[in-house]
C-alpha positions, -999 to 999 in steps of 0.1 A, spaced: -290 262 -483 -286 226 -492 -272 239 -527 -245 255 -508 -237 227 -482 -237 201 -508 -210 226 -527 -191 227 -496 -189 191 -492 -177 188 -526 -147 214 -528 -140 197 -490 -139 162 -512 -118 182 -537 -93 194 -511 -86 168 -495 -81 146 -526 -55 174 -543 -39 171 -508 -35 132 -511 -23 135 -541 2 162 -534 19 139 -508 18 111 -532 39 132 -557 61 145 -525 65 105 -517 67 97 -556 92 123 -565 114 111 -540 116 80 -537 122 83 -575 151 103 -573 169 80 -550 157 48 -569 168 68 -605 202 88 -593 208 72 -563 203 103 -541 200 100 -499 161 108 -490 166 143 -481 184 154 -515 151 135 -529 126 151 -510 142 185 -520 145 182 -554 108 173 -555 97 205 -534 122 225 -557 102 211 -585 66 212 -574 68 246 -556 88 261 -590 111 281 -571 138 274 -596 170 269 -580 199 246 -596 192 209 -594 208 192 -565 232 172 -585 235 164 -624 204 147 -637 200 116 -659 176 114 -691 151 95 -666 156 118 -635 146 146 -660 115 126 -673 107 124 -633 111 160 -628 89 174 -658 67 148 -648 62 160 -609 59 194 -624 33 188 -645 11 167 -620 23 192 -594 10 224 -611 -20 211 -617 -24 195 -585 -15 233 -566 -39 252 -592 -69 227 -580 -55 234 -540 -56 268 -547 -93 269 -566 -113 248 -546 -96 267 -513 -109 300 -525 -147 282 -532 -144 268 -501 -136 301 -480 -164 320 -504 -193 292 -502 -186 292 -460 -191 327 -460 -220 325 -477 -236 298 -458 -225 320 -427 -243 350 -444 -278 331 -450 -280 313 -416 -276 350 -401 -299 361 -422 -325 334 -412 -315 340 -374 -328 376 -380 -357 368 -401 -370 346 -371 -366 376 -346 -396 394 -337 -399 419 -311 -368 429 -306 -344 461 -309 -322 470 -339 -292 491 -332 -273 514 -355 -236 518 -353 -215 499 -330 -189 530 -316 -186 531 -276 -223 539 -270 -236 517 -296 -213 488 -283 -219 492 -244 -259 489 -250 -257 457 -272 -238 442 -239 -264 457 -216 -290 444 -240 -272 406 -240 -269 404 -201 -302 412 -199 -311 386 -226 -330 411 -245 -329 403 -287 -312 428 -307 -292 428 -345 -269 454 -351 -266 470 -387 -224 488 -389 -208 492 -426 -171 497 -408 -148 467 -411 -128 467 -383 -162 473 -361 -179 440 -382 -145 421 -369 -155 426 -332 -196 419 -337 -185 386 -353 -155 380 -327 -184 385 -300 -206 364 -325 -239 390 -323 -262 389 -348 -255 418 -373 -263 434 -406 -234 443 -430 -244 477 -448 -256 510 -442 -284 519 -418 -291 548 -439 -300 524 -467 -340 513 -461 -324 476 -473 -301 477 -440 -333 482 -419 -357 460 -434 -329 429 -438 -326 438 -398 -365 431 -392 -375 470 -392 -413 454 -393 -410 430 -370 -388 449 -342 -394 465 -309 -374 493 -313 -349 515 -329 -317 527 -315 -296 549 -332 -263 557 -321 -247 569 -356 -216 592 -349 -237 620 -368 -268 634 -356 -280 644 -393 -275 603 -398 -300 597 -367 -322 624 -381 -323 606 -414 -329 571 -401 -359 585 -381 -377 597 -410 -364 562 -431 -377 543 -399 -412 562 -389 -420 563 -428 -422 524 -429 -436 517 -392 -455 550 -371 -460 533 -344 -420 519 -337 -404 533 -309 -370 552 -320 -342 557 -295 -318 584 -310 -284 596 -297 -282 635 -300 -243 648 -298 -257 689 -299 -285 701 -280 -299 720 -310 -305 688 -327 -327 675 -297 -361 692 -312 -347 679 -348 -347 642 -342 -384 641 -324 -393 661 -352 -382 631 -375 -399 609 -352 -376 603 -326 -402 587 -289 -370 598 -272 -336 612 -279 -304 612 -252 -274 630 -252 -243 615 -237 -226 645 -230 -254 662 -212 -258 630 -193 -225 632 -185 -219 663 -172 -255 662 -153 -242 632 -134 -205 645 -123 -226 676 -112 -246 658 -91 -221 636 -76 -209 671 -61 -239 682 -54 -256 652 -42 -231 627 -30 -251 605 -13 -280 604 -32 -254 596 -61 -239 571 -33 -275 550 -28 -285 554 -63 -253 534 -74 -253 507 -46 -290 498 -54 -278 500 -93 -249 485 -100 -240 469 -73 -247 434 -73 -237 423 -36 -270 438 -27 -292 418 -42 -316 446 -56 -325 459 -89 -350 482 -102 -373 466 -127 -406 479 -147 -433 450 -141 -463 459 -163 -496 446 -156 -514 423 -179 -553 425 -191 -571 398 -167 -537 397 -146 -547 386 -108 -537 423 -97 -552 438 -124 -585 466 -107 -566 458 -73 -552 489 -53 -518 486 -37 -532 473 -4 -558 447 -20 -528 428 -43 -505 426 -12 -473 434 -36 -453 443 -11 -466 415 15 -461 384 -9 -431 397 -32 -413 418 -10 -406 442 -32 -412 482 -31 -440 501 -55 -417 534 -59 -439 546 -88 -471 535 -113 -465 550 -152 -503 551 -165 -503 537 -199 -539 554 -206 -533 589 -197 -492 589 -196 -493 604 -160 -464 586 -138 -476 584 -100 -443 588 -78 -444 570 -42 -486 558 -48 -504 550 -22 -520 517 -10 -550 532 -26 -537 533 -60 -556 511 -81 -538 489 -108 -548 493 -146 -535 464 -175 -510 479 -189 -498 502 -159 -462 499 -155 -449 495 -119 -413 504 -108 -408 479 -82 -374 484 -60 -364 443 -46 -350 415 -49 -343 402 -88 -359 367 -83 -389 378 -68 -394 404 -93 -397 379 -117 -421 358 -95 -444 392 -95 -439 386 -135 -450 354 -137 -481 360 -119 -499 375 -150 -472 407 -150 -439 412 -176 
């Protein structure tokens, strides 16, 4: 790193001093021609940019043995003076984008827990969003230029290459991350970077986008935890908004709709947490956070309990889904819950 800042600094140096010395042969050359021939300042200052730019067009007027000593001379310091502008510009652009490259790399190398999503299209793009509102960590690994131009216009942490490459994943923090989200425009990609992904860590939890229902079974056979089809999603919820309007209605309002004030969050319950061995009616949730218990998801056995009862005794690890307000959620989180 400091190998490339200190070449930065000195192609900056370089720059700036073939820049200074550009307008000194701009000033030079023209101040020349009118002290030499006796031209005004404007036929002065053109024949210099004529000269140093080598576009070749007549001379201005008739030149004298001296004004074309003057002229081979700004054309000589000139060309070299552009080649060095033009050099060091190209080093500078290249070492920036290096430097650029290796701090995002470090960024990433830092991350731990967090998600790693593949392909950036319209489903890949809208989770990274929900992901950032929700201030969840994530790096995204796309190979398509025009898609890298928005991640670094939105300034996300990303991953140039392929995700089907096992490089791409492990630069992305494969063994350090959460999760795996694949939203590749293929489902014989997503199958693929299952069996990539599960290969290097069997206990990661893989998200995979399905675009056919027969490829459903395919991707948990790679080692998909759970795989989602848009489509089916999609035409599952227009049905319902027919056939369940208001349910559809509520569902929404409590949702998306942030006038309310309510969200529903999964509050899991910590080893030696204060509500930890506690039924329902013994922690009070409802009493001190104001917030609804609709269901328990036991992490031991996997059963979810829908609508428990104040008898329902809390397990570390048990996720609650709690229906309330957002900031009192996160008071039940801090009190030994996440």
């Amino acid at each position: 790193m400091f190998k490339w800042t200190d070449r930065r600094e000195t192609h900056s140096r370089d720059l700036l001093a073939a820049f200074i010395a550009l307008s000194g042969l701009l000033v030079t050359g023209t101040l020349g021609y009118s002290w030499l021939e006796g031209w005004n300042f404007l036929d002065g200052l053109y024949m210099t940019f004529l000269t140093l730019t080598t576009i070749g067009f007549n001379e201005v007027r008739e030149l004298s043995t001296a004004g074309r000593w003057l002229t081979m001379a700004i054309g000589l310091f000139g060309i070299g003076t552009v080649a060095v502008i033009a050099t060091r510009g190209a080093q500078f652009l290249i070492n920036s984008k290096r430097l650029k490259t290796r701090k995002m790399a470090q960024l990433i190398h830092h991350l731990t827990d967090h998600y790693i999503i593949c392909g950036f299209g319209r489903i890949g793009s809208r989770i990274a969003a929900d992901l950032e509102n929700a201030g969840v960590a994530f790096v995204i690994i796309e190979n398509a230029p025009s898609k890298i131009a928005l991640i670094e216009e939105s300034k996300k942490l990303f991953i140039h290459g392929d995700a089907e490459e096992e490089a791409s994943l492990l630069d992305a923090g494969l063994n350090r991350a959460k999760g795996l989200i694949l939203t590749l425009p293929e489902d014989s990609m997503n199958v693929f970077v299952s069996l990539l992904a599960r290969e290097f860590c069997p206990d990661l939890f893989i998200l995979a986008r399905a675009n056919k229902p027969v490829n459903h079974r395919r991707l948990i056979r790679a080692g998909a935890n759970k795989v989602i089809s848009p489509y089916e999603i999609g035409a599952h919820r227009m049905s319902q908004v027919i056939l369940k309007p208001n349910v559809v209605r509520f569902m929404e309002n409590v949702l998306l709709n942030d006038d309310l004030d309510l969200s529903i969050e999964e509050v899991i319950v910590n080893q030696n947490a204060e509500l930890e061995g506690k039924s329902l009616s013994e922690s009070n949730v409802r009493q001190h956070y104001d917030v609804i218990v609709v269901g328990i998801s036991r992490n031991a056995t996997k059963e979810i309990k829908f609508n428990p009862g104040a008898s329902e005794t809390l397990h570390a690890e048990d996720a609650m889904v709690v229906l309330g307000n957002p900031n009192m959620i996160e008071k039940l989180r801090a009190q030994g819950c996440q």
